[in-house]
N, CA, C and O of each residue as an XYZ file, in Angstrom:
848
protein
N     -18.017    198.668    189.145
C     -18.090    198.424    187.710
C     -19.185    199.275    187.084
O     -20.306    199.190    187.584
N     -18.972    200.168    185.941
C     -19.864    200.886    185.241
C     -20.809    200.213    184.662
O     -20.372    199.551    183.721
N     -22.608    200.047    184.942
C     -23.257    199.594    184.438
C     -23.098    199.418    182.813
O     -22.181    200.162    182.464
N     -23.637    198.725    181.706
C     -24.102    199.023    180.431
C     -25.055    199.920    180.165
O     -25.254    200.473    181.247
N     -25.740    200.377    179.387
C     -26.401    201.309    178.952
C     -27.074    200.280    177.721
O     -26.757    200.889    176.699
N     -27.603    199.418    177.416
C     -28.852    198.664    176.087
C     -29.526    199.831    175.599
O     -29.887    199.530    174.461
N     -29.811    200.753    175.801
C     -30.534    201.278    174.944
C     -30.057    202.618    174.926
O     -30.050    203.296    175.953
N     -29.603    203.105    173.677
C     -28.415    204.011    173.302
C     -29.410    205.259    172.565
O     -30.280    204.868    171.787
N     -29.301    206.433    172.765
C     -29.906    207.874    172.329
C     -28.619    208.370    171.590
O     -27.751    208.809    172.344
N     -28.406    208.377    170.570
C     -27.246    209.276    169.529
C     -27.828    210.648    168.812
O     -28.603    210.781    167.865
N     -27.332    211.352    169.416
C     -27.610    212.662    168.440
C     -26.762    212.712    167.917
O     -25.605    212.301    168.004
N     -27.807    213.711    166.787
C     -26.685    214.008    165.252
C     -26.266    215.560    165.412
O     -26.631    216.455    166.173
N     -25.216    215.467    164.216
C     -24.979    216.829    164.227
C     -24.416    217.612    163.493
O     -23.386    218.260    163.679
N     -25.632    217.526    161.951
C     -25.608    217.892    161.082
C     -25.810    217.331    160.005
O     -25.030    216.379    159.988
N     -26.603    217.350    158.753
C     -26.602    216.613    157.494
C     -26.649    217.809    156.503
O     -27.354    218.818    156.540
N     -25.394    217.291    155.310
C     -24.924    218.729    154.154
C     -25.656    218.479    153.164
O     -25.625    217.250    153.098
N     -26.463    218.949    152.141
C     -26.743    219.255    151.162
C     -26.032    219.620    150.196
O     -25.640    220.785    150.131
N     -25.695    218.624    149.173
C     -25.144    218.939    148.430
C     -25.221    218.623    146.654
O     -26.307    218.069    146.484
N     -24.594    218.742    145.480
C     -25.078    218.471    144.222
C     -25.227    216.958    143.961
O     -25.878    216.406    143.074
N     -24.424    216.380    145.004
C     -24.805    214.565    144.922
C     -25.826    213.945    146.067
O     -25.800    212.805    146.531
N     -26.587    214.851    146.336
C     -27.181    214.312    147.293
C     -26.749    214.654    148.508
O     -25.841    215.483    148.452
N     -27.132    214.248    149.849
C     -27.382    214.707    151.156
C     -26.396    213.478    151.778
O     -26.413    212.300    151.423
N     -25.489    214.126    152.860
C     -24.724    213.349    153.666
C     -24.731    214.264    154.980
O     -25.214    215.348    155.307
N     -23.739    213.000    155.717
C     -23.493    213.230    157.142
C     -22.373    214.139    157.176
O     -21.458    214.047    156.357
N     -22.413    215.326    158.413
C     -21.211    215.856    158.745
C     -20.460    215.027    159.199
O     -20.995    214.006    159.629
N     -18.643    215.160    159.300
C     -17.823    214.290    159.681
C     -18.459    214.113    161.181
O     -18.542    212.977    161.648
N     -18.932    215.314    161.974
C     -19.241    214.964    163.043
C     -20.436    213.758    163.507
O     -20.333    213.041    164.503
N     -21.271    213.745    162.784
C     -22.540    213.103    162.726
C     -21.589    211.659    162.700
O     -21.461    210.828    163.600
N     -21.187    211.674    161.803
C     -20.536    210.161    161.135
C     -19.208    209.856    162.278
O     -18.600    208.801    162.098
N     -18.822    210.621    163.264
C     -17.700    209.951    164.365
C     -19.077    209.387    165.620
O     -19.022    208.391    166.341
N     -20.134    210.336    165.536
C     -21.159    209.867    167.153
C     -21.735    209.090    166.310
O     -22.289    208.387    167.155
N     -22.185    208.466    164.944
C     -22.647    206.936    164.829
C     -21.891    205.924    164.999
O     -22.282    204.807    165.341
N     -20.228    206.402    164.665
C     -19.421    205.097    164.792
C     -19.004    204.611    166.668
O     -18.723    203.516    167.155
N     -19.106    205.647    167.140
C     -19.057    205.892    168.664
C     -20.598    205.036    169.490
O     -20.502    204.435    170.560
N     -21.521    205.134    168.938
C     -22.323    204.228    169.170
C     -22.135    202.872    168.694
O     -22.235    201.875    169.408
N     -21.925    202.874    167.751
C     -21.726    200.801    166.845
C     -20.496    200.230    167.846
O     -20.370    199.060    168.206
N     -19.447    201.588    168.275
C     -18.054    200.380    168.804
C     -18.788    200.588    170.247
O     -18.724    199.429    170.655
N     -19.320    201.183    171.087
C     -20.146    200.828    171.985
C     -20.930    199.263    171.858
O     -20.631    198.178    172.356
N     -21.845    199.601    171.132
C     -22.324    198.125    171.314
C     -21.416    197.063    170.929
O     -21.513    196.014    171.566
N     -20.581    197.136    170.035
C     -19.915    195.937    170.112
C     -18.764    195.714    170.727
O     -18.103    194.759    170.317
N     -18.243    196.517    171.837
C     -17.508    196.194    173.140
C     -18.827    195.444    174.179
O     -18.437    194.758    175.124
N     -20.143    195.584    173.993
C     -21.207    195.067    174.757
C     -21.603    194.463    174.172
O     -22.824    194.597    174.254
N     -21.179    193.292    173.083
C     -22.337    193.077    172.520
C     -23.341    191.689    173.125
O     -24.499    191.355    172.872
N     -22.117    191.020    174.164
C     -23.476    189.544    174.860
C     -24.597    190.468    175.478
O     -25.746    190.127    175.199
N     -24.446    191.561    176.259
C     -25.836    192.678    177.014
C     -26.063    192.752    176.080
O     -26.687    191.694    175.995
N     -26.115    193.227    174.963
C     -27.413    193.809    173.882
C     -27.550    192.237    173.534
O     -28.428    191.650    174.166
N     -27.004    191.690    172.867
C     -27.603    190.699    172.714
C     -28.983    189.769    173.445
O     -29.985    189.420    172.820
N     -28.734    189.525    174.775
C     -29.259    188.837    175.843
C     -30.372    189.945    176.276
O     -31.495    189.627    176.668
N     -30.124    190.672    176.210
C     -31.344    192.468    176.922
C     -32.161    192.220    176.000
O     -31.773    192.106    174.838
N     -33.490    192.087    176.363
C     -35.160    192.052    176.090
C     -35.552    193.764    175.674
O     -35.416    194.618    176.550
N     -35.886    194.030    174.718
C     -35.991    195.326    174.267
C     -34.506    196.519    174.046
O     -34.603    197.745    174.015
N     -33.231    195.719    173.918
C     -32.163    196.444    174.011
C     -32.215    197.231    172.590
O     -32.648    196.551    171.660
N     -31.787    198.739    172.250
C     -31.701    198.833    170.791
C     -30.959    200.414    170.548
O     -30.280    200.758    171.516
N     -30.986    201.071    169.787
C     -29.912    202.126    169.119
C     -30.796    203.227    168.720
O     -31.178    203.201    167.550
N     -31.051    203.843    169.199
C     -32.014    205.071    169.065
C     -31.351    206.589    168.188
O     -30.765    207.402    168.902
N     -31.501    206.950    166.395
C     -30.906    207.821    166.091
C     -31.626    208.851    166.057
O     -32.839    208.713    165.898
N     -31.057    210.127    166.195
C     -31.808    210.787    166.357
C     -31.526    212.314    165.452
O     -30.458    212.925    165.430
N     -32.572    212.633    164.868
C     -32.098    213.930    163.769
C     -33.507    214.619    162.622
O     -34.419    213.892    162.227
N     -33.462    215.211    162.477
C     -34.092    215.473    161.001
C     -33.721    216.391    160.065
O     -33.349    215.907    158.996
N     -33.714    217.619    160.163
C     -33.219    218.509    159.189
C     -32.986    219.577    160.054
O     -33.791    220.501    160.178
N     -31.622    219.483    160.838
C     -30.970    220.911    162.042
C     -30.678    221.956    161.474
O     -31.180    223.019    161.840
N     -29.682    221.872    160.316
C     -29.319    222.762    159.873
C     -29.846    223.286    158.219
O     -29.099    223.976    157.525
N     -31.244    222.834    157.735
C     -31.752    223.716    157.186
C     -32.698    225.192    157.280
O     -33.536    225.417    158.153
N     -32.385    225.971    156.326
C     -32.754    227.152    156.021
C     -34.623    226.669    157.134
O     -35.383    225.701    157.090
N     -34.606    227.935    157.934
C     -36.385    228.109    158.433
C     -36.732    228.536    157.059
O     -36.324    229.339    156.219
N     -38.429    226.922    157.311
C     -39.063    227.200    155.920
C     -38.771    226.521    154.769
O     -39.466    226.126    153.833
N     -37.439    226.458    155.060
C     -36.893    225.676    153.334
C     -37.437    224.125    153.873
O     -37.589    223.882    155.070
N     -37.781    222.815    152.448
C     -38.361    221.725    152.973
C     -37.226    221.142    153.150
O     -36.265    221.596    152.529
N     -37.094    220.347    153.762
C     -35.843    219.157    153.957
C     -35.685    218.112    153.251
O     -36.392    218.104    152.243
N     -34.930    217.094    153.414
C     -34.690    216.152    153.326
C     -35.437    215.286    152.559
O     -36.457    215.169    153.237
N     -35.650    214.268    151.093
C     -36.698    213.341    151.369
C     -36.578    212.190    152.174
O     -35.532    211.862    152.736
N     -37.714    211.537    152.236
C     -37.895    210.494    153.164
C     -36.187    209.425    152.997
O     -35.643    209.070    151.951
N     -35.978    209.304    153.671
C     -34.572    208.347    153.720
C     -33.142    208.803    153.827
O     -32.089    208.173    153.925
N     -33.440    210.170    153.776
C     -32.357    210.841    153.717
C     -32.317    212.231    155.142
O     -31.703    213.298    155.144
N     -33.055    211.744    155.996
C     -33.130    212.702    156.903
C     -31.970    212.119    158.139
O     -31.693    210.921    158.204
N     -31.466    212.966    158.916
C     -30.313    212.800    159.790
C     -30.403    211.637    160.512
O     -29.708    210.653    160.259
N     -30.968    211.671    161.127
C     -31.454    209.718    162.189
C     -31.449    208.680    160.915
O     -30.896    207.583    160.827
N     -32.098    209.256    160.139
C     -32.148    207.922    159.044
C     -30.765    207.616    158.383
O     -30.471    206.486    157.992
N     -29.913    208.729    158.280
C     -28.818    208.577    157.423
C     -27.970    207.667    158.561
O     -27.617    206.578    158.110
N     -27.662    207.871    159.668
C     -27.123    207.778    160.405
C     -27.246    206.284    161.071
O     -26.348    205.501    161.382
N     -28.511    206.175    161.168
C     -28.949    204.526    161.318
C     -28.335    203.886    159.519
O     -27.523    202.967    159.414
N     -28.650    204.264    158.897
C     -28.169    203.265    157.675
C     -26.540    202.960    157.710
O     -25.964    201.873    157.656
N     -25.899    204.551    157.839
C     -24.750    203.885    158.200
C     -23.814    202.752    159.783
O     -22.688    202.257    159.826
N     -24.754    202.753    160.630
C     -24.680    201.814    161.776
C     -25.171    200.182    161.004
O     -24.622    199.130    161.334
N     -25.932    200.235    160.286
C     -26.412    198.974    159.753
C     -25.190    198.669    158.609
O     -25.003    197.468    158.413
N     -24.400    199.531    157.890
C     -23.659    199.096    157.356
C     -22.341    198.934    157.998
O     -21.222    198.728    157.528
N     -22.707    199.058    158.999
C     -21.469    198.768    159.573
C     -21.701    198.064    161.089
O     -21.378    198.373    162.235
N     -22.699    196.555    160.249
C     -23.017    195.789    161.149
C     -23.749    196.064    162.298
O     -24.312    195.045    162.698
N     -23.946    196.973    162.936
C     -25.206    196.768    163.779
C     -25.868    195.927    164.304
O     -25.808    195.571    165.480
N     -26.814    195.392    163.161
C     -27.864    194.769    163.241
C     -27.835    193.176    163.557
O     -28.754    192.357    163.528
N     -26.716    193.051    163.810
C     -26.107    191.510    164.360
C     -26.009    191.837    165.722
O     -26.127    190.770    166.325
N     -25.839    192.845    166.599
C     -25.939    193.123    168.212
C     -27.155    193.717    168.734
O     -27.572    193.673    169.892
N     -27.750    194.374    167.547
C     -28.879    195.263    168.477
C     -29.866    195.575    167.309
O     -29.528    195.421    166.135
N     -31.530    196.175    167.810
C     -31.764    196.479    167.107
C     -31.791    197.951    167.049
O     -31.162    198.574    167.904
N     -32.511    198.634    166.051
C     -32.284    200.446    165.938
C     -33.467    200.707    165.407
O     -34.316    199.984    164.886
N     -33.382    202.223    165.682
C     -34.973    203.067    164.880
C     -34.227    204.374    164.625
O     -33.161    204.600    165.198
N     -34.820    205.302    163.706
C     -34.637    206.471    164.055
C     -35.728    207.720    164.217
O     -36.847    207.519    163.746
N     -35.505    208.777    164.748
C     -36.200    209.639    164.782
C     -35.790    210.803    164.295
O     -34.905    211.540    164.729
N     -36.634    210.959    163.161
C     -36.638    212.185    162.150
C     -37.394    213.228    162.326
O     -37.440    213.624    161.161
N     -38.098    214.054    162.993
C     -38.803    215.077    162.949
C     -38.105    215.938    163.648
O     -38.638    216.847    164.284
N     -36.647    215.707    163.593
C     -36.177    216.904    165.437
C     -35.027    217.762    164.448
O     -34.117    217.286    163.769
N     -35.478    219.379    164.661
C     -34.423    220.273    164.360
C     -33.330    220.701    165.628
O     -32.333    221.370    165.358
N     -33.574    220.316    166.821
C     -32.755    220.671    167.914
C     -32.537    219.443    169.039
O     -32.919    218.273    169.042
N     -31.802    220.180    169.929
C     -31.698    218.630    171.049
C     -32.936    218.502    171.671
O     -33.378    217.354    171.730
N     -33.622    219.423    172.162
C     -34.512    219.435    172.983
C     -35.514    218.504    172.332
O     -36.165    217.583    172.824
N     -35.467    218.985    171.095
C     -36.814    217.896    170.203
C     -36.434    216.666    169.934
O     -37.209    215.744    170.187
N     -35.161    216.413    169.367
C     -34.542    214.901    169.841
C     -34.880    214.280    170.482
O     -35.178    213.132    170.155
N     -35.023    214.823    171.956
C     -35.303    214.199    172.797
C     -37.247    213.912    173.239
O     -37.832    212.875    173.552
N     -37.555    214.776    173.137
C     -39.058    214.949    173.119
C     -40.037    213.881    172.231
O     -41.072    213.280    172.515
N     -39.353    213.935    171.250
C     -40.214    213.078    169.947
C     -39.508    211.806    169.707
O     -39.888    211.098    168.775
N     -38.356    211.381    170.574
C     -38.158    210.089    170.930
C     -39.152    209.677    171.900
O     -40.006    208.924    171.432
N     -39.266    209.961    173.089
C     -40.147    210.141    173.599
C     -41.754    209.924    173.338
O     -42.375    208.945    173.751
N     -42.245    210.864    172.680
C     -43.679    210.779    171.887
C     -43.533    209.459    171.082
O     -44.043    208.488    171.640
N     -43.025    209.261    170.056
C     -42.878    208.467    169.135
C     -42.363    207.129    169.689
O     -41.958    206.274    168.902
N     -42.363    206.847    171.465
C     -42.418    205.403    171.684
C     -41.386    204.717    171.370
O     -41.635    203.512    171.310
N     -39.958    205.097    171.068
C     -38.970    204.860    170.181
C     -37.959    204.449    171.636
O     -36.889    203.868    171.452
N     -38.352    204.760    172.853
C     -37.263    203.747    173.758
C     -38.168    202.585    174.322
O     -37.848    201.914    175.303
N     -39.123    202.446    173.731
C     -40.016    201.218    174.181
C     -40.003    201.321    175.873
O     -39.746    202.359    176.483
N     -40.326    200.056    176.480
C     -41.158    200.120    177.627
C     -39.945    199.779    178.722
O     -40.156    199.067    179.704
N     -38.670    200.370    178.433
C     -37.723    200.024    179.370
C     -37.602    201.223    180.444
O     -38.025    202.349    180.185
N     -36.896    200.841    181.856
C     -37.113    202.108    182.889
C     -35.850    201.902    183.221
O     -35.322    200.922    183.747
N     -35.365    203.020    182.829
C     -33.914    203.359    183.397
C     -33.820    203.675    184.479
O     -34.630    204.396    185.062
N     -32.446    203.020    185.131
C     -32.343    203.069    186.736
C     -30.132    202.961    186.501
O     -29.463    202.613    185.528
N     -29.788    203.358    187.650
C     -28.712    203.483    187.938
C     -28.061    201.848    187.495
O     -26.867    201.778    187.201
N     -28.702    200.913    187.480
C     -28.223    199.428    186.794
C     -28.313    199.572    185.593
O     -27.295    199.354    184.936
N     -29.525    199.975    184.908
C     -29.777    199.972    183.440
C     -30.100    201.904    183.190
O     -31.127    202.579    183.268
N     -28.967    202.170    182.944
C     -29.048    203.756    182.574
C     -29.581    203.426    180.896
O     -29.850    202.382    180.301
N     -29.574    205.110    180.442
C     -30.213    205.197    179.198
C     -28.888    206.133    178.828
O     -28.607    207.217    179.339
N     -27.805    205.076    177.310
C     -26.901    205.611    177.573
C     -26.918    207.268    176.306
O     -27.626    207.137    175.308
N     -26.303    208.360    176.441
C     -26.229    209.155    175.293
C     -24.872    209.339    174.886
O     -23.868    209.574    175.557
N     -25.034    209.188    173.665
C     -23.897    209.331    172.793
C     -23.868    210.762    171.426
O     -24.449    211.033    170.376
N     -22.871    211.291    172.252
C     -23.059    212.683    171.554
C     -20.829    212.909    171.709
O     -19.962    212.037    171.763
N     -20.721    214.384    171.725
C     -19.100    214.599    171.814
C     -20.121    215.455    173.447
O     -21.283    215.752    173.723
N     -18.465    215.536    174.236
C     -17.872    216.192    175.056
C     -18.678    217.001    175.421
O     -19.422    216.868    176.393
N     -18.627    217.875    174.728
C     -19.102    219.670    174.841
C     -20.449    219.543    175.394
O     -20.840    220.125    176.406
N     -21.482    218.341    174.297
C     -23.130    218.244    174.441
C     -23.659    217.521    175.590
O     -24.855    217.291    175.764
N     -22.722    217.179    176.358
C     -23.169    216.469    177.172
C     -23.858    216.875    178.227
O     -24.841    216.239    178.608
N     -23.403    218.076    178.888
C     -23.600    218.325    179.988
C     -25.236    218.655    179.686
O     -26.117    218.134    180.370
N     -25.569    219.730    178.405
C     -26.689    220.576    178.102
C     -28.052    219.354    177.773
O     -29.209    219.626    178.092
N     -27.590    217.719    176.946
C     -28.287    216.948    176.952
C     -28.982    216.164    178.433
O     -30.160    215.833    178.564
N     -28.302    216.060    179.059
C     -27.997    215.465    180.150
C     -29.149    216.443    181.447
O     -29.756    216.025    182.433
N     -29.016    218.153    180.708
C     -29.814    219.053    181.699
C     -31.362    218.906    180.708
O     -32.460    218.883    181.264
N     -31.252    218.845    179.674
C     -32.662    218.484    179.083
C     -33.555    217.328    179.498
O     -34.772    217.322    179.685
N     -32.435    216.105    179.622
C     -33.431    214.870    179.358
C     -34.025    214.602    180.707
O     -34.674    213.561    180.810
N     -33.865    215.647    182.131
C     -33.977    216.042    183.613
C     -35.183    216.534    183.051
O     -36.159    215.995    183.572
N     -35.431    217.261    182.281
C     -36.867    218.356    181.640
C     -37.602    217.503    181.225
O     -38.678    217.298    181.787
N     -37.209    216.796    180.146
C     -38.181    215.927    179.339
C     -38.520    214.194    179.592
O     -39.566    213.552    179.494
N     -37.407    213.885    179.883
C     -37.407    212.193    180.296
C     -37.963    212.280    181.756
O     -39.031    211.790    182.123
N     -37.049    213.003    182.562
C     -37.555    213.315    183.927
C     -36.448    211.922    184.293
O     -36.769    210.946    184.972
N     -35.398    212.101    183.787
C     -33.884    211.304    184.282
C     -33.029    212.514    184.136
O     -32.998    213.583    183.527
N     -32.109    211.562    185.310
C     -30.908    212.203    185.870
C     -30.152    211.527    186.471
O     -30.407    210.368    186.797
N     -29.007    212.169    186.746
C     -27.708    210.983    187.206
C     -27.657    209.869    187.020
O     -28.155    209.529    185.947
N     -27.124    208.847    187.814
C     -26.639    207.436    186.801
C     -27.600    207.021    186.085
O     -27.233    206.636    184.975
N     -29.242    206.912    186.390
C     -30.364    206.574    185.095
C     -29.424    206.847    183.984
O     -29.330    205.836    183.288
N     -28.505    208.071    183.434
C     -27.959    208.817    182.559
C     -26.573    208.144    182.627
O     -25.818    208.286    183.588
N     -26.246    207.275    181.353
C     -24.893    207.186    181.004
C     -24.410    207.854    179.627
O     -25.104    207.887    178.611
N     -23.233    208.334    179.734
C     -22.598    209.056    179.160
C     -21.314    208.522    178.016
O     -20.118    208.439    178.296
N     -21.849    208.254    176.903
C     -20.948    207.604    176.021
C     -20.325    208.699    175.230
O     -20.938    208.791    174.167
N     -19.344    209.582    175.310
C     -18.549    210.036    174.910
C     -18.180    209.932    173.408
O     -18.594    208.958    172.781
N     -17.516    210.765    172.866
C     -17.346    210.484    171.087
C     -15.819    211.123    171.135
O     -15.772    212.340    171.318
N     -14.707    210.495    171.004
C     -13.499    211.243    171.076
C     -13.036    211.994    169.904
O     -12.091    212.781    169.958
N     -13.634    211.772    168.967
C     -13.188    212.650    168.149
C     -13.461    214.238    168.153
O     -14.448    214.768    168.664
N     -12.406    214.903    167.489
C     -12.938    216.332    167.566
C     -13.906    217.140    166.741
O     -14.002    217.263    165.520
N     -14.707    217.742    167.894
C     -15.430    218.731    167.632
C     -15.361    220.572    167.988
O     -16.099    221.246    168.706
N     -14.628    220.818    167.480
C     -14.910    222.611    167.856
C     -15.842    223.125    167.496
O     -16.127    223.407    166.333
N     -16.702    223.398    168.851
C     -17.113    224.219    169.309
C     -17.120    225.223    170.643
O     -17.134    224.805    171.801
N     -17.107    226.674    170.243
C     -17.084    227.378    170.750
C     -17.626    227.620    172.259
O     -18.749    227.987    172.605
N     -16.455    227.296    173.082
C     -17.117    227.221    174.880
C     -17.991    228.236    174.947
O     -19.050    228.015    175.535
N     -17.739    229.638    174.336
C     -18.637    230.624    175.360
C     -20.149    230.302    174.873
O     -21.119    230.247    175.629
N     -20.173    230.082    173.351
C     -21.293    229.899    172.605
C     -22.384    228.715    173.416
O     -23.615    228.676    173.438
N     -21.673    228.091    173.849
C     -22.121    226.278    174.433
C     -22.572    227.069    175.687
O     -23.796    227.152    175.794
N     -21.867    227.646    176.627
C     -22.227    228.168    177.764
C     -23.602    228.987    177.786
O     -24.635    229.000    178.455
N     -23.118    229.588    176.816
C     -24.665    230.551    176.743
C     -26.021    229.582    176.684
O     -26.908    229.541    177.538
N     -25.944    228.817    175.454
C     -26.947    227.632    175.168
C     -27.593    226.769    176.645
O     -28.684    226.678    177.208
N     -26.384    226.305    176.819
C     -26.404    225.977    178.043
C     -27.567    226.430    179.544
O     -28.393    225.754    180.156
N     -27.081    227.964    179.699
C     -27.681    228.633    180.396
C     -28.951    229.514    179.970
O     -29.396    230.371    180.734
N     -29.362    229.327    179.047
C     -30.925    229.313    178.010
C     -31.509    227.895    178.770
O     -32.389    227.646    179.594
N     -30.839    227.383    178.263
C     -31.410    225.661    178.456
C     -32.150    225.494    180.196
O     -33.289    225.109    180.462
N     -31.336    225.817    180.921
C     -31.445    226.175    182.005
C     -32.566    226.889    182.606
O     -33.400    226.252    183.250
N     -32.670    228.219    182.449
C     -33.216    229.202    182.830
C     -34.538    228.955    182.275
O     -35.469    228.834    183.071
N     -34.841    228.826    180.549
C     -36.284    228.962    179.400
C     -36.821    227.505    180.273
O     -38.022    227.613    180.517
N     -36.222    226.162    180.806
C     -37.537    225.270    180.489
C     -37.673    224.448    182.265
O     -37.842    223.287    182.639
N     -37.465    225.964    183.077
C     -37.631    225.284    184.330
C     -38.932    225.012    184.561
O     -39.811    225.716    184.062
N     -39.202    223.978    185.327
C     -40.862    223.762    185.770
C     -41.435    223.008    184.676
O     -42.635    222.777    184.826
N     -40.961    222.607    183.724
C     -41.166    221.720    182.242
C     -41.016    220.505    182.892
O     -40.141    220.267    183.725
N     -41.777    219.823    182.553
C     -41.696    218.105    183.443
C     -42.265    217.068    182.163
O     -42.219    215.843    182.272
N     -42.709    217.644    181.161
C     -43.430    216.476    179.582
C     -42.632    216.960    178.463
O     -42.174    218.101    178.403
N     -42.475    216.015    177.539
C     -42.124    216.844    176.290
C     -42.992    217.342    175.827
O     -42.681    217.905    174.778
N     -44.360    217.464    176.185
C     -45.391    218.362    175.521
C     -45.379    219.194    175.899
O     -45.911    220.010    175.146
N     -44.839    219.843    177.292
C     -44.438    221.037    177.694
C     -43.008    221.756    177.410
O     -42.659    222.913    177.171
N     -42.394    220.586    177.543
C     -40.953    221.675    176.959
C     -40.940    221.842    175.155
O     -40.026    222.487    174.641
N     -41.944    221.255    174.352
C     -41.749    221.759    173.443
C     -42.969    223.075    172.771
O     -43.112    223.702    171.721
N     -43.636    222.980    174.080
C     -44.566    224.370    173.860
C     -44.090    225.488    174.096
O     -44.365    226.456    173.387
N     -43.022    225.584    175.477
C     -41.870    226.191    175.886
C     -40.856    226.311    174.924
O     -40.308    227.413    174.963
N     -40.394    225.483    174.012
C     -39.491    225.565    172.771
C     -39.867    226.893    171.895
O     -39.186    227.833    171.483
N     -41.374    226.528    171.782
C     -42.029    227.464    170.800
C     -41.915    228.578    171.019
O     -41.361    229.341    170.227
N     -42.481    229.002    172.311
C     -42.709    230.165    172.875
C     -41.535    231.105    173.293
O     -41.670    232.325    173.386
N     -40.212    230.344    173.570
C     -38.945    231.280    173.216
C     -38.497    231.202    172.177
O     -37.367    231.687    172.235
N     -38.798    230.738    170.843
C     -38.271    230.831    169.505
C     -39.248    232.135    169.237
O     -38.576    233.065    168.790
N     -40.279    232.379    169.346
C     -41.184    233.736    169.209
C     -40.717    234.800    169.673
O     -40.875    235.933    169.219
N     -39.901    234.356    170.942
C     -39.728    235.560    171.620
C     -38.510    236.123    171.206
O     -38.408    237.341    171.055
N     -37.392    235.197    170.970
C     -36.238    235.764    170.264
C     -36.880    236.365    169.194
O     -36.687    237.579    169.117
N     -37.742    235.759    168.160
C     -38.013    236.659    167.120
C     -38.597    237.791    167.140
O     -38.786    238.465    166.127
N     -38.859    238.038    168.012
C     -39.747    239.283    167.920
C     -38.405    240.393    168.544
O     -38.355    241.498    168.005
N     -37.361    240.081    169.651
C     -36.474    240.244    169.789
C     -35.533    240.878    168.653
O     -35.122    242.036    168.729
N     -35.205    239.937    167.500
C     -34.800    239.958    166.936
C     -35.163    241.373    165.538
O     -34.301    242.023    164.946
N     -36.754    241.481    165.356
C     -37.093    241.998    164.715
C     -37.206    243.850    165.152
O     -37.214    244.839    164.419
N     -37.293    243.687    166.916
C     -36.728    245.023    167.190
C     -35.604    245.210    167.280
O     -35.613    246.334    167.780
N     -34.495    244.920    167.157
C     -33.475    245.054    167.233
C     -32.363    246.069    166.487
O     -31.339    245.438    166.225
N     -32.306    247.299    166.130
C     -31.580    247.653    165.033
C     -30.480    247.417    164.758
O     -29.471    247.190    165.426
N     -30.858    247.520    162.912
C     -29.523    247.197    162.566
C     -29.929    245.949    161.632
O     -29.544    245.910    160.464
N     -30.633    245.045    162.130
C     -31.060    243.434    161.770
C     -31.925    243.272    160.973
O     -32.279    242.133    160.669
């Protein structure tokens, strides 16, 4: 029998800017509802689980470098938790979110820092479940080995069936960045110093580059 997973990591993936205000991509808005019908196919374990809760996770991914984001309440984890609360939630579990993350890696890192899975230890009985689509799984799954310092069943895998296209070779590449940039990284204070230090390096990359 597949353990439960009480304490749920959802990444987002994506929030639009627009003349009425700031919303969720359709994608963002299928991996929150993919978390809520999770817990409430579980909901006596969350219920009965001592620290069980819904961890969102996001801040401003896809704005302009430089441009400011979001105001307060309207950042990706936050949008994303409001819509889980409106759509009951908060009768099975409780939730937080975490807003300061432009990528997965930081998702994960500043959940982390920010104390936001509380004092629970994931083990092959009580994994730490993630809820993302298909594609992200594998590359989340090789991060949170970097930063959580979990792997295999600790790691359950809540799936999002709806569709997402994205581009395999693109994912592969990411993938194998992911891989290669943050071996020997064992804190999120290290893989996000390591974050830094290949975002520099592409840029500088980038800036010799002709043509660009």
């Amino acid at each position: 029998m597949t353990p439960t997973a009480t304490v749920l990591l959802v990444f987002g993936r994506g929030v639009v800017a627009g003349d009425d205000g700031y919303r969720l991509t359709a994608e963002s808005v299928a991996r929150t509802e993919a978390a809520v019908a999770y817990v409430r196919a579980h909901a006596e374990e969350f219920r009965r689980t001592p620290g069980a809760r819904v961890v969102f996770t996001g801040g401003w991914p896809h704005g302009p470098g430089g441009a400011p984001g979001p105001p307060p309440g309207f950042r990706e984890g936050e949008l994303m938790r409001a819509l889980a609360r409106d759509a009951g939630l908060d009768a099975y579990a409780r939730s937080a979110a975490e807003t300061r993350s432009r990528t997965t890696l930081q998702n994960l890192a500043h959940t982390m820092q920010d104390g936001l899975l509380g004092a629970a230890e994931f083990t092959a009985r009580r994994p730490l479940g993630l809820v993302t689509h298909p594609w992200h799984l594998p590359r989340v799954r090789l991060l949170a080995a970097r930063v959580l310092g979990l792997s295999g069943p600790a790691l359950a895998d809540v799936p999002v069936t709806a569709p997402d296209p994205v581009p395999a070779r693109r994912e592969r590449a990411v993938r194998a960045l992911s891989r290669l940039g943050y071996l020997g990284v064992r804190t999120p204070e290290a893989s996000l110093r390591r974050e830094r230090a290949l975002a520099r390096a592409a840029d500088r990359i980038g800036r010799l580059t002709p043509g660009r």
